[in-house]
C-alpha positions as a printed Julia matrix, in Angstrom:
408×3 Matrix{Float64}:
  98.69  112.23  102.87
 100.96  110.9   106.32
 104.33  112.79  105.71
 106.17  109.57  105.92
 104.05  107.97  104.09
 104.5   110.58  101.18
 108.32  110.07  101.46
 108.18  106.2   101.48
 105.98  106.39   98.35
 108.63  108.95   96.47
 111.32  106.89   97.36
 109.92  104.09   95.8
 108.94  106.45   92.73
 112.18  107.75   92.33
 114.51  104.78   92.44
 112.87  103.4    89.64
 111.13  100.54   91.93
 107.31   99.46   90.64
 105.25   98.49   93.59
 101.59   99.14   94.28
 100.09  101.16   96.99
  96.67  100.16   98.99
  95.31  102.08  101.06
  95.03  101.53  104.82
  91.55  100.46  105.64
  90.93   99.04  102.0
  89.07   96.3   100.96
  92.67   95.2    98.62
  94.57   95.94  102.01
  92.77   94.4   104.58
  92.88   91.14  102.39
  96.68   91.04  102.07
  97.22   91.64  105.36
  94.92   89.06  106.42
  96.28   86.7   104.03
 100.27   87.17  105.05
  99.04   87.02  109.03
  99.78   90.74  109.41
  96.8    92.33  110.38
  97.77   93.66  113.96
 101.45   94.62  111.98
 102.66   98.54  112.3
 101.47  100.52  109.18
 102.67  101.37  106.75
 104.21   97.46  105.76
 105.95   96.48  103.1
 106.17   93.46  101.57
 108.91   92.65   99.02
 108.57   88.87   97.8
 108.62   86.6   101.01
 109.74   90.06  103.25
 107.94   91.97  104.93
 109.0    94.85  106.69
 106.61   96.48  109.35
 106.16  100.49  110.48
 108.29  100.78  106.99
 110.51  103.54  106.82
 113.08  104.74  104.11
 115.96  103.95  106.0
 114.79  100.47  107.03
 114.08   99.58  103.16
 117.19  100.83  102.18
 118.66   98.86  105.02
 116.29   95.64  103.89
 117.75   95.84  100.47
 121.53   96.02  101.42
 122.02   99.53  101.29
 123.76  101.89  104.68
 126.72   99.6   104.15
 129.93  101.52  104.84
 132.56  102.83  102.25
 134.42   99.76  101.51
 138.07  101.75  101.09
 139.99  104.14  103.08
 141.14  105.68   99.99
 139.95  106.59   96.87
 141.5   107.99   93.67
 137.93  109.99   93.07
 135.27  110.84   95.27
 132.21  112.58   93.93
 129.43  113.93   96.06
 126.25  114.09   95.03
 124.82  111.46   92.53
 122.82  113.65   90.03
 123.32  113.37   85.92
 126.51  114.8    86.42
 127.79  112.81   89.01
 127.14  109.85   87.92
 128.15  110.28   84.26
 131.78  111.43   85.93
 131.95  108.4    87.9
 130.93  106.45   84.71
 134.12  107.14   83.13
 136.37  107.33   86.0
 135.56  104.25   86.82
 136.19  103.02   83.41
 138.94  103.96   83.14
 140.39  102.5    86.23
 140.22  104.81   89.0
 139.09  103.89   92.49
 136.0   106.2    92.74
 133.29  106.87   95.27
 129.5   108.86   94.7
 127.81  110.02   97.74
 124.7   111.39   98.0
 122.68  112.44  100.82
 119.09  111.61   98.69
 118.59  109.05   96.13
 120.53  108.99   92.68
 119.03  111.44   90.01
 118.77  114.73   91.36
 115.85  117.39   90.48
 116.21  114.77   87.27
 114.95  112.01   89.49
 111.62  114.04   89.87
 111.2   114.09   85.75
 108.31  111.79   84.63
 109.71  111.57   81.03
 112.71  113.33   80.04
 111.83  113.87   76.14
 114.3   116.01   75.16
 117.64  113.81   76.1
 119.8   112.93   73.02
 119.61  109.34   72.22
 115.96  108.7    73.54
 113.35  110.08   70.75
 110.79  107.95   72.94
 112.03  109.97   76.58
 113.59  108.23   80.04
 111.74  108.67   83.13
 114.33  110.65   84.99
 114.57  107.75   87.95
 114.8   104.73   85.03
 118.1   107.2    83.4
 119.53  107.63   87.25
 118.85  104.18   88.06
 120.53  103.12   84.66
 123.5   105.23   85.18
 124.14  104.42   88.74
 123.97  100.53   87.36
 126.6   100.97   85.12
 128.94  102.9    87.51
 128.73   99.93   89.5
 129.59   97.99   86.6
 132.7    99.34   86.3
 133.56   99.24   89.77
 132.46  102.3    91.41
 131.05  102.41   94.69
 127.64  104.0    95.75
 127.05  105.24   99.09
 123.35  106.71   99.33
 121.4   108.41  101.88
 124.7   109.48  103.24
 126.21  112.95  103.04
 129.52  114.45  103.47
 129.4   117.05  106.06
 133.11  118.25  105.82
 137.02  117.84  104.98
 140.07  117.84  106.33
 142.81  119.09  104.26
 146.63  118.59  105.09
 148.28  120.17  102.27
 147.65  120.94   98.26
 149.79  118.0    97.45
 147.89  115.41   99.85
 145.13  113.87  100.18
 141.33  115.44  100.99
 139.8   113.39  104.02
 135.96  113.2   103.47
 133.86  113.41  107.03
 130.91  111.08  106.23
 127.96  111.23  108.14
 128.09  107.66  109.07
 131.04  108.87  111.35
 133.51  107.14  109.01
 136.06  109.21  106.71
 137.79  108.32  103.69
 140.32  110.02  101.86
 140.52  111.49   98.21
 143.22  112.63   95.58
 140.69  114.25   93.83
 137.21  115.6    94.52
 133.92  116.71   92.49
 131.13  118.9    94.05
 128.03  117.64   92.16
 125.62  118.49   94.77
 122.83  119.96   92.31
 120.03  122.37   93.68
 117.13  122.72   96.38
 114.16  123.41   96.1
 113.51  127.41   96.56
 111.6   128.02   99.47
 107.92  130.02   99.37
 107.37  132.34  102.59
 103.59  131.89  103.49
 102.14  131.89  106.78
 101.53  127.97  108.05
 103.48  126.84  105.23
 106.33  124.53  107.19
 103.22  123.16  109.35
 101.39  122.0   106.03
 104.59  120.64  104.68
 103.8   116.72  104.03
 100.47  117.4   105.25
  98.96  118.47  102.08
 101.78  120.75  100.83
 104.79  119.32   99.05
 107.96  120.78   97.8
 108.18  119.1    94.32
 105.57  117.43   92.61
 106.22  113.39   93.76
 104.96  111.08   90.53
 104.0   108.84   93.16
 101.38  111.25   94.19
  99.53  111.28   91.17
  97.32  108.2    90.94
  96.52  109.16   94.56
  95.2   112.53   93.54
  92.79  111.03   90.93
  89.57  113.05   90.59
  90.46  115.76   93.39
  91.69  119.46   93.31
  95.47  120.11   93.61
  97.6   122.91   93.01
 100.9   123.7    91.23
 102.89  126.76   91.89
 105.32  127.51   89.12
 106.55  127.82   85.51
 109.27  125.4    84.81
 109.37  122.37   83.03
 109.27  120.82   86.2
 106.21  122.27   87.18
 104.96  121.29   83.16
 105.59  117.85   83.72
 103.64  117.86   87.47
 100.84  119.77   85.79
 100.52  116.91   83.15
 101.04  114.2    85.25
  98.0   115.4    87.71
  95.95  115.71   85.03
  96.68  112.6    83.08
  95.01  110.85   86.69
  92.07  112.45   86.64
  93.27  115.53   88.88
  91.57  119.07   88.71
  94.57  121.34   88.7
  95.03  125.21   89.04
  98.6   126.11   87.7
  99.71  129.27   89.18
 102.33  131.14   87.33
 103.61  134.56   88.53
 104.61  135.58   85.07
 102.45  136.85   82.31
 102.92  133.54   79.85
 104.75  130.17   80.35
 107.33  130.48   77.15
 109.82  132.27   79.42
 110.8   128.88   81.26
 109.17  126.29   79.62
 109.86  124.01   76.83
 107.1   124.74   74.03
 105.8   120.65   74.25
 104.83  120.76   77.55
 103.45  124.51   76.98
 101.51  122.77   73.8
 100.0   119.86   75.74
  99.02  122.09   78.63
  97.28  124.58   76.68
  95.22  121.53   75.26
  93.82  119.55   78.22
  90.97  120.65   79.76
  91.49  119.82   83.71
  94.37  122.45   83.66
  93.53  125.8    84.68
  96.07  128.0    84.37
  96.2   131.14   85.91
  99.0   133.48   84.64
 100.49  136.52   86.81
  99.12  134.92   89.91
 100.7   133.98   93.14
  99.28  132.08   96.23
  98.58  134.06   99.0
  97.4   131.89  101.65
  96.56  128.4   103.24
  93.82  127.34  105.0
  93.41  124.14  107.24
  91.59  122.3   110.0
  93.55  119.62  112.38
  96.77  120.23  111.17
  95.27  119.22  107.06
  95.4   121.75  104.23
  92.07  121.8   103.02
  92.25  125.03  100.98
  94.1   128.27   99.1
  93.63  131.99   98.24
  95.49  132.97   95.08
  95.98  137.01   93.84
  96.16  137.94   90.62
  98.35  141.37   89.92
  95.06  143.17   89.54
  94.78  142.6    92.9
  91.61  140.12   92.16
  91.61  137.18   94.97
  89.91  133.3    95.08
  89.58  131.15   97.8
  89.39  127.44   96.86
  89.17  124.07   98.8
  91.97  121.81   97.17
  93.12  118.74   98.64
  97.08  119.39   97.69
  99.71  121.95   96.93
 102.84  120.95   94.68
 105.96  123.74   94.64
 107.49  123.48   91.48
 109.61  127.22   92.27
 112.62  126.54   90.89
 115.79  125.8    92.68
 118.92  127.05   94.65
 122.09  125.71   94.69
 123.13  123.6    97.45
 126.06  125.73   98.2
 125.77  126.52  102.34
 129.31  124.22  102.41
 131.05  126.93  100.26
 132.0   129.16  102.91
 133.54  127.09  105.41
 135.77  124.79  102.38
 136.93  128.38  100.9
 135.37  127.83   97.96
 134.32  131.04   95.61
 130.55  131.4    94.74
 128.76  133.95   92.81
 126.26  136.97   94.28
 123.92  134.17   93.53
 124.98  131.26   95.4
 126.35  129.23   92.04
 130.07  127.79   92.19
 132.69  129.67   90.57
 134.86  127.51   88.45
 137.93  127.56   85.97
 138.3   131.21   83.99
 135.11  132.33   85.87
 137.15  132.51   88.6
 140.06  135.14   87.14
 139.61  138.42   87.71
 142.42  140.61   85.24
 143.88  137.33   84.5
 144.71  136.39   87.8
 143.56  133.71   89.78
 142.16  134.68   93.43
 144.66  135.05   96.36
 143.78  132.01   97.91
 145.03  129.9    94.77
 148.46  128.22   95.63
 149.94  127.2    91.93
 151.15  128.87   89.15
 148.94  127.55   86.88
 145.37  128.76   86.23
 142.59  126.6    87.64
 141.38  123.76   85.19
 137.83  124.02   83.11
 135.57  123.15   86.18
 138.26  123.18   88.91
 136.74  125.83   91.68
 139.33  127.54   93.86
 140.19  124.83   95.94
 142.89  122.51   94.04
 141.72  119.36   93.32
 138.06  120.1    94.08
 135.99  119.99   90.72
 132.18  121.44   90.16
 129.58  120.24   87.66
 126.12  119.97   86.88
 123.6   122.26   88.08
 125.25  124.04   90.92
 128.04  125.11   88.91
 128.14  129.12   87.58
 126.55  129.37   83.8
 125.41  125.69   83.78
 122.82  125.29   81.24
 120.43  123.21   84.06
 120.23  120.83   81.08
 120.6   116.74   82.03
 122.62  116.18   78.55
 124.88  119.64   79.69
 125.05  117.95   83.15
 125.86  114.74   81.94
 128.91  116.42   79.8
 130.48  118.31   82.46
 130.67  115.27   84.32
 132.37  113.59   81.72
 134.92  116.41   80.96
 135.53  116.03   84.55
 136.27  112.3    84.54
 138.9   113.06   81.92
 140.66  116.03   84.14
 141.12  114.2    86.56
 144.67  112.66   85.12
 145.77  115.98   85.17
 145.44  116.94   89.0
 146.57  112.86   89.9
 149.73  113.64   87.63
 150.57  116.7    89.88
 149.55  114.49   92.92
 152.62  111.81   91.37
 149.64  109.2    90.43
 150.16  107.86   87.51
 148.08  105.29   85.11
């Protein structure tokens, strides 16, 4: 698997875009090529109705389909930044309710939610949402209501004048636009394993997340998943569903500490899973820069070496917090945003608070700056719960505008 390749194909996955993938070399490939007058054309190509776009990249198909256009205001009543379930549900009803508002996100819409084959569990659906179709649905109606979308573009700093003006947003476009009010929505990364040759195998056979997209390609060969989330559930299944021979590794001694009891159900039930329970991974093995196998301990201490053609990382998350320091923002021992009466201590708000009143549900300790969603201190890392902060942020936001002098 090319790594660009890999991150064309997820793209594609997760914004909720059907296409079909042949293989370089292929009798289906070499056909369409030859038939659309292509066949000395830059791989990987993609064709899109009567476009085709050669030596395809993400950026050039998100430049193809009108995207990396600039912010089209200087101003906006309501930035958010980051365009997971709870960033787009608070730009949802901001933006119907008449405020100027603005999602950024340096990825595609959806968050760790994009990565969910079926969310079953979301109130409203008894049938499940893909996570992309529910991002892709959301963003949609932000738009609807007049909210702006800015993807593949992150904000990489502010300026700030004074409490009652203004935030300026440094976009990494080189542009800036300004905000009355703000709302950190950045969700969560995905943890990090430290292995030996890991970062040289990444996108060469190891992946961070378990891409959907990867799955058909993976029928009938031997792939790995580290992990015990529902995440990791819903990777496990998907591999399997295609055919895949997977070994789940799971450092704990049984999957109902982190995983919903369906997937658990359904796991325990098929029979290309293997899962292996208080085991980690302990090493990689390749050839030419490839992955072409694993050793795994278990906690007796008992060791297998295994060719596999893939290994998914479905470890969790941490919160994409690094900004906090430098935008005096409060964070727990644990990275997570501190926000509202989390961040009292006696009943007093922290020195650096400049008002008499207390912070707002969800305001962090810089005024005007709002949290939700996964990366916020005692989130339930729940879409619905995600999908209600952002809401109960959307209708806060009158109060810091009123302090501000807006009025609507």
């Amino acid at each position: 698997m090319d790594a660009e390749h890999y991150r064309l194909r997820d793209f594609l996955t997760r914004s909720a875009q059907p296409y079909e993938w042949h293989e370089a070399g292929s009798a289906d490939a070499d056909q369409l090529l030859e038939k659309l007058g292509l066949e000395a054309a830059a791989l990987p190509v993609l064709i899109d109705g009567e476009q085709s776009l050669q030596a395809a990249t993400v950026e050039s198909v998100m430049t193809a389909w009108g995207g990396n256009q600039p912010a089209k205001r200087k101003h906006y009543d309501f930035v958010v930044i980051g365009a997971g379930p709870a960033g787009l549900a608070a730009a949802v009803y901001a933006a119907s309710d008449g405020l100027s508002t603005l999602v950024c996100d340096r990825d595609l819409p959806g968050g760790q939610a994009s990565y969910a084959t079926m969310i079953e569990n979301f109130f409203g659906f008894p049938d499940g949402i893909g996570g992309a179709e529910l991002a892709r649905l959301a963003g949609r109606q932000a738009e609807g209501f007049g909210a702006e979308l800015l993807l593949m573009r992150a904000v990489n700093g502010s300026r700030l004048n004074g409490q009652d003006e203004p935030v300026g947003l440094l976009i990494d476009d080189g542009s800036e636009v300004t905000a009355s009010v703000v709302l950190a929505a950045p969700g969560i990364d995905w943890a990090r394993l430290e292995l030996d040759g890991l970062d040289d195998l990444i996108g060469d056979g190891v992946y961070y997340g378990a891409g959907r997209s990867e799955a058909a390609q993976c029928a009938g060969q031997d792939v790995v998943v580290v992990g015990a989330g529902n995440s990791a559930g819903q990777a496990v299944l998907n591999f399997a569903n295609q055919t895949a021979r997977v070994t789940m590794l799971i450092r704990g001694d049984r999957l109902s500490k982190s995983m919903s009891a369906y997937l658990i159900e359904r796991i325990e039930k098929h029979p290309l899973i293997d899962v292996r329970l208080e085991t980690q991974l302990t090493e990689l093995h390749s050839n030419d820069g490839g992955l072409t196998g694993v050793t795994f301990a278990d906690s007796g201490g008992k060791s297998e070496t295994r060719a596999v053609d893939g290994v998914f990382l479905c470890i969790g998350g941490r919160p994409h917090t690094e900004w906090c320091s430098r935008e005096h923002v409060h964070i727990d021992d644990r990275g997570y945003i501190l926000t509202g009466q989390d961040l009292l201590k006696d009943g007093k708000a922290p020195d650096c608070w400049p008002l008499e009143r207390d912070p707002l549900p969800l305001e962090t300790s810089r005024v005007g700056l709002f949290a939700a969603g996964d990366v916020r201190h005692g989130s339930t890392k729940r879409v619905a719960a995600a999908v209600g902060e952002g809401s109960m942020v959307a209708s806060l936001i009158f109060s810091r505008l009123a302090e501000l002098g807006v009025t609507y």
